[in-house]
C-alpha positions as CSV (number, residue, x, y, z in Angstrom):
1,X,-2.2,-15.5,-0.7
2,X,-6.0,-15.9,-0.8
3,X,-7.7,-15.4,2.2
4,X,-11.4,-14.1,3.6
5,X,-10.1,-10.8,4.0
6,X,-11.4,-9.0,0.9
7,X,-8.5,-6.8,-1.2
8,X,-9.2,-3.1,-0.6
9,X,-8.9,-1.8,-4.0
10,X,-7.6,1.5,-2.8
11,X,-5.1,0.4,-1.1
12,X,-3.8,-1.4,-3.7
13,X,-3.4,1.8,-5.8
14,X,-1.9,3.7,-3.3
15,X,0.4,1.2,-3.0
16,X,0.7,1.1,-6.3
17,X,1.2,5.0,-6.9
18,X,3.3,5.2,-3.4
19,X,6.2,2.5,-4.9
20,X,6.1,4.4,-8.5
21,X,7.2,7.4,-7.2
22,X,9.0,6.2,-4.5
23,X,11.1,4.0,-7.6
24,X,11.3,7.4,-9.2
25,X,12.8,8.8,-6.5
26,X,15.3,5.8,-5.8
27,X,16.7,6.1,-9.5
28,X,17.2,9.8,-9.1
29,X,18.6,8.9,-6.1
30,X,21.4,6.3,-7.5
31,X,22.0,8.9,-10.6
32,X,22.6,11.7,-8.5
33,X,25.0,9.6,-6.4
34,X,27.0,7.8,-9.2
35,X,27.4,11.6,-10.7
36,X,28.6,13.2,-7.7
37,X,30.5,10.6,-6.2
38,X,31.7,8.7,-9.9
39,X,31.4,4.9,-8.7
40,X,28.9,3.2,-10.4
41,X,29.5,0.1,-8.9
42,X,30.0,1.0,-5.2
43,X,26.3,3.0,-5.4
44,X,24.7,-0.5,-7.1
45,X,27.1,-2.4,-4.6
46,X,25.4,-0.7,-1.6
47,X,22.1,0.0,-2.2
48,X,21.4,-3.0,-3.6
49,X,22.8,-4.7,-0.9
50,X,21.1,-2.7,1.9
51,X,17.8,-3.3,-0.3
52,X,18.0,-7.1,-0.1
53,X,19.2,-7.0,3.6
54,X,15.6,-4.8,4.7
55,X,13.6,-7.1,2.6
56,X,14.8,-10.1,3.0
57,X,15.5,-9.8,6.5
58,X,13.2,-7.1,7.5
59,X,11.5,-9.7,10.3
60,X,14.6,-10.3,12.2
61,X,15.7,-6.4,11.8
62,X,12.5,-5.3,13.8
63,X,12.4,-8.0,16.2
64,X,16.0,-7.7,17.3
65,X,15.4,-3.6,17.3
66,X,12.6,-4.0,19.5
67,X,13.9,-6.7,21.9
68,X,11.3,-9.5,20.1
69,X,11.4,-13.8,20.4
70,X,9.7,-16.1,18.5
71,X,7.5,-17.8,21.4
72,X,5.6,-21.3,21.5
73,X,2.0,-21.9,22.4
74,X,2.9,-23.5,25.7
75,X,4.9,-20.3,26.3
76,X,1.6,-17.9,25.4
77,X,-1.2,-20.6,25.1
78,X,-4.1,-17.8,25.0
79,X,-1.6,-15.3,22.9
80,X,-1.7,-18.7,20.4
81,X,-5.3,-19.3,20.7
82,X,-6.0,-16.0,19.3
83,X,-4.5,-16.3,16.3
84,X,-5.5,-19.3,15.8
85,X,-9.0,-18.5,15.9
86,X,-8.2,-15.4,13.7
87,X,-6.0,-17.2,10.8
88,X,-8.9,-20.1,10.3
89,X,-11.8,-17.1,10.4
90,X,-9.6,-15.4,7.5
91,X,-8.3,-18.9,5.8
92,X,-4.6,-17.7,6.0
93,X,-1.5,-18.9,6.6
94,X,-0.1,-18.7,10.5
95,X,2.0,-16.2,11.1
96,X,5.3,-16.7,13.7
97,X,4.2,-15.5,17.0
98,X,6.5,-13.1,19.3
99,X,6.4,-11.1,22.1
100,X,8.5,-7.8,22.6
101,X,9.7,-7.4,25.9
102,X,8.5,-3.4,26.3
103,X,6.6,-1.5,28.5
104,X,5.5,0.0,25.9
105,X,1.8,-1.3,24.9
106,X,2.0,-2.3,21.0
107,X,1.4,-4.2,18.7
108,X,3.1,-4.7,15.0
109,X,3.0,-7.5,12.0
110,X,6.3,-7.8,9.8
111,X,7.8,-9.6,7.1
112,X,8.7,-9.9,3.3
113,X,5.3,-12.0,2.5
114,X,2.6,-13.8,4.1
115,X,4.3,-17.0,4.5
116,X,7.4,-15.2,6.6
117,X,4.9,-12.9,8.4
118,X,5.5,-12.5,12.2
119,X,2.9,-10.6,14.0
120,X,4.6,-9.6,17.4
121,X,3.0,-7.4,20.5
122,X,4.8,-6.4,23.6
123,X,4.5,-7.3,27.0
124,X,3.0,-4.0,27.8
125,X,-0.1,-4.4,25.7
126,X,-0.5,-8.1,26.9
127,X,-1.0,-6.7,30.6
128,X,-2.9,-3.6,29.3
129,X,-5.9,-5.0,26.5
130,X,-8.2,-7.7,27.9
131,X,-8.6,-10.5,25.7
132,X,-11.2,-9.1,23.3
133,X,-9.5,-6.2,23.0
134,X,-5.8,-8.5,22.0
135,X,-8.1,-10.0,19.8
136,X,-9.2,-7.0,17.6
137,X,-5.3,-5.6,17.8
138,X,-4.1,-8.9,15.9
139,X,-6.9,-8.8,13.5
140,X,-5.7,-5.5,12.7
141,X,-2.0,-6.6,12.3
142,X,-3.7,-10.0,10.5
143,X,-5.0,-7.4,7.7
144,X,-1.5,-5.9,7.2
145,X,-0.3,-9.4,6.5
146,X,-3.0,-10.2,4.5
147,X,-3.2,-6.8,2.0
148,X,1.0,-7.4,1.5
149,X,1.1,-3.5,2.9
150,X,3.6,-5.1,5.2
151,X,6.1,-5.8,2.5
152,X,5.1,-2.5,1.0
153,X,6.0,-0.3,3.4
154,X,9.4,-2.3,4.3
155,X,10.4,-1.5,0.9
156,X,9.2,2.1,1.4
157,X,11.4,2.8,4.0
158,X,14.6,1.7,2.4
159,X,15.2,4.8,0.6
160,X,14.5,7.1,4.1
161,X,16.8,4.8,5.5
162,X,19.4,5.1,2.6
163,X,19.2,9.0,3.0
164,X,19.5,9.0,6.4
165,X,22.7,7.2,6.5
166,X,24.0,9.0,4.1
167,X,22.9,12.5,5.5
168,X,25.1,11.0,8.7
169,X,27.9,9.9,6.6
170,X,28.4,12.7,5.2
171,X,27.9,14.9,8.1
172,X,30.8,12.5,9.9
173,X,33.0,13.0,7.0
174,X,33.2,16.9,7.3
175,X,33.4,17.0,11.3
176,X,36.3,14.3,11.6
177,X,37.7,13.5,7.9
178,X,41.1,15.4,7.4
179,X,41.0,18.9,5.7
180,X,39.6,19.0,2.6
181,X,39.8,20.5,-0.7
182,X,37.6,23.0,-1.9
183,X,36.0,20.3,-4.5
184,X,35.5,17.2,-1.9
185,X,33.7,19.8,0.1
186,X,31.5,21.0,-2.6
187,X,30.7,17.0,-3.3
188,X,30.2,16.5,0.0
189,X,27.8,19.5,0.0
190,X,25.6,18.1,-3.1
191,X,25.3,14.3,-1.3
192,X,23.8,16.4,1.6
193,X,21.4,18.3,0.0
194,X,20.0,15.1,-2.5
195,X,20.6,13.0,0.5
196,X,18.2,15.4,2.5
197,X,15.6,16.4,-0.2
198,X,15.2,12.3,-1.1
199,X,14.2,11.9,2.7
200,X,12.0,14.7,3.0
201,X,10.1,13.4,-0.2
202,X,10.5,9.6,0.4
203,X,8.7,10.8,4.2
204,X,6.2,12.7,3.2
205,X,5.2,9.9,1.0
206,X,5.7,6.9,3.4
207,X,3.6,8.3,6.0
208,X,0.4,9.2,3.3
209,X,0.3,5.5,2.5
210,X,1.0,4.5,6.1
211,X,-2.3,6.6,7.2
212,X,-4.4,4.7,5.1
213,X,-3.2,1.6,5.7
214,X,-4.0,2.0,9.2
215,X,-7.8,2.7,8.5
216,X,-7.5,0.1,6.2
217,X,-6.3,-2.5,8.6
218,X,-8.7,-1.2,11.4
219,X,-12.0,-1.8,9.1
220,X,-11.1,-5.0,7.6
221,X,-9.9,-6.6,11.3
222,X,-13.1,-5.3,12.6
223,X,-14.9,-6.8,10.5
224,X,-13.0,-9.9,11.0
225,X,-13.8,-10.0,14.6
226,X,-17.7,-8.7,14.2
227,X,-16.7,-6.3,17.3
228,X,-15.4,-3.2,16.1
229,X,-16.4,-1.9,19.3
230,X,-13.4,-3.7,21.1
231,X,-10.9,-2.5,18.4
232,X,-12.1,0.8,19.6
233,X,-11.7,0.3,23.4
234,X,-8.2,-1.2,22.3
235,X,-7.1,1.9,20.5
236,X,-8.9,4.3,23.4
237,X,-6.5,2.2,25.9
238,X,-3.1,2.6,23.7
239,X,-3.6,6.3,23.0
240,X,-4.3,6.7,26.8
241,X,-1.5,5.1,28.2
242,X,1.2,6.3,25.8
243,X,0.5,9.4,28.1
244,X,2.0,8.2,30.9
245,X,5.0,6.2,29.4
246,X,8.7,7.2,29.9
247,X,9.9,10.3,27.0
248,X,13.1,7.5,26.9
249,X,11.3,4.6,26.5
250,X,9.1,6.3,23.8
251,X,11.9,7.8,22.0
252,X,13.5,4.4,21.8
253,X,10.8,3.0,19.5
254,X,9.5,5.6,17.7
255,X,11.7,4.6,14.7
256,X,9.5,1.9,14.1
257,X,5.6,3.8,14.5
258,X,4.6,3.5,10.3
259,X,4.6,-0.7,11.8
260,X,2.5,-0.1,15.3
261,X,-1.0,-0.3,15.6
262,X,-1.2,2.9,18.1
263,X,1.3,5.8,17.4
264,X,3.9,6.3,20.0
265,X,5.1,10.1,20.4
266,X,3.9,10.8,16.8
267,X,3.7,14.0,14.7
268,X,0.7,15.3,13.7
269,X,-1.1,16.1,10.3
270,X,1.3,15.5,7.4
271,X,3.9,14.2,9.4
272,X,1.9,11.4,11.1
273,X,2.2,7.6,10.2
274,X,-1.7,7.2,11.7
275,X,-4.6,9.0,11.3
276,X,-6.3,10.9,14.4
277,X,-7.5,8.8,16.7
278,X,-11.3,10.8,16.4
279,X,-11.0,9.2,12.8
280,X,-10.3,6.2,13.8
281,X,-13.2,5.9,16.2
282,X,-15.5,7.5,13.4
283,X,-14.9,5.0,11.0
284,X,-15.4,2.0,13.8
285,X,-17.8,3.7,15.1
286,X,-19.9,4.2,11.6
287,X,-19.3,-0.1,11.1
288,X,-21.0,-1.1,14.1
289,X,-23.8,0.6,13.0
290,X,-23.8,-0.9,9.9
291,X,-24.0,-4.3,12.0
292,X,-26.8,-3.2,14.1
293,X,-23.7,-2.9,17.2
294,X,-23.0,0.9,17.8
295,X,-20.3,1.4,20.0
């Protein structure tokens, strides 16, 4: 896709480096499986299957997940106009518009590729942002679309998602399976401790790329907009209010943070999907200068 947005060569590599290794890993992975568990067609069978399924379908995964509808401009008319405005600024495709129905204020963009994009906020960041503010958060989710990170870190978190399933499948099998002999146990063992040192990596690694992309996404949408001030106030807003949201209605999303716009709950340092807020800020802060418009 060609658009106004300018490709952010570093991204590009990180991205780059971030699915190299990550492939790496995901062949170790499979050989480690097909070894210990000696089925080299039911390994292909299911993670290539499970692959194609968070691709393919990785739009309709998040929105179900997050209680997301397509909606129509007569049903958000200023929701529309906004990225509207924003898609003929950039000279991109439209994405599919949705709305979340959460408290919780967010925003996130999703799909395999530009032209099955869906850029979806929720209806607590609708009541929350005024409409400058809405408008900087979707030209941040526009820039996802537009640098393909979207896709990118989809595919990233397949194999955190393979491990985890099989951490839990294996975990299920030696608390309710019948007894077992010494071998099956020792099997069962090794899956656990691959399954377990994949996802540590696989983590570690998704959420290095998914703090740059962030910055990324916040520089190029302000500069989209021309206000990076209101991207600020935006981000200010979300990190304020996340304060006084429900632990349970935090907990229930959290899954999906390396896709939000504003962390919800997240760890810090290493284990974060964004970067500190005070970064944030820095950078925005350091472009409206650069335009003659401090914040």
């Amino acid at each position: 896709m060609r658009s106004r947005i300018q490709p952010d060569r570093q991204l590009t590599v990180r991205m780059g480096l971030t699915m190299f290794l990550l492939g790496l890993l995901y062949v170790a992975f499979a050989a480690a499986l097909v070894v210990l568990l000696k089925s080299v067609v039911l390994i292909v069978v299911i993670l290539g299957g499970l692959l194609f399924a968070q691709y393919w379908y990785s739009d309709r995964i998040a929105l179900a997940a997050l209680k997301g509808h397509i909606v129509t401009a007569e049903q958000y008319p200023q929701l529309h106009a906004i990225v509207d405005r924003l898609c003929a600024l950039a000279d991109m495709p439209k994405p599919k518009v949705a709305v979340a129905e959460l408290d919780v204020p967010n925003a996130f963009a999703t799909g395999r590729n530009a032209d099955h994009a869906v850029v979806c906020v929720t209806t607590g960041i609708i009541g929350l942002l005024d409409e400058k503010e809405l408008e900087g958060v979707i030209a941040h989710e526009l820039t996802h679309v537009a640098h393909r990170d979207v896709a990118v870190i989809t595919i990233a978190s397949f194999l955190g998602v393979v491990a985890g399933l099989m951490m839990r499948f294996t975990l299920y099998s030696q608390a309710f399976g019948r007894r077992q002999d010494q071998n099956t146990a020792m099997v069962l063992m090794a899956v656990m401790a691959v399954s377990i040192a994949v996802y540590a990596i696989s983590f570690l690694l998704i959420r290095a790329l998914s703090r740059y992309r962030e910055l990324a996404a916040d520089r190029d949408g302000a500069i989209l907009t021309g206000q990076p001030s209101e991207l600020a106030s935006a981000l200010v807003k979300l990190t304020d209010s996340a304060a006084r949201i429900p632990r349970r209605d935090l907990r229930s999303v959290q899954a999906f943070n390396a896709f939000f716009i504003s962390p919800v709950g997240s760890l810090a340092g290493l284990f974060s999907t964004h970067p500190k807020l005070e970064r944030r800020l820095d950078q925005l802060a350091r472009l409206s200068e650069q335009m003659g418009r401090p914040l």
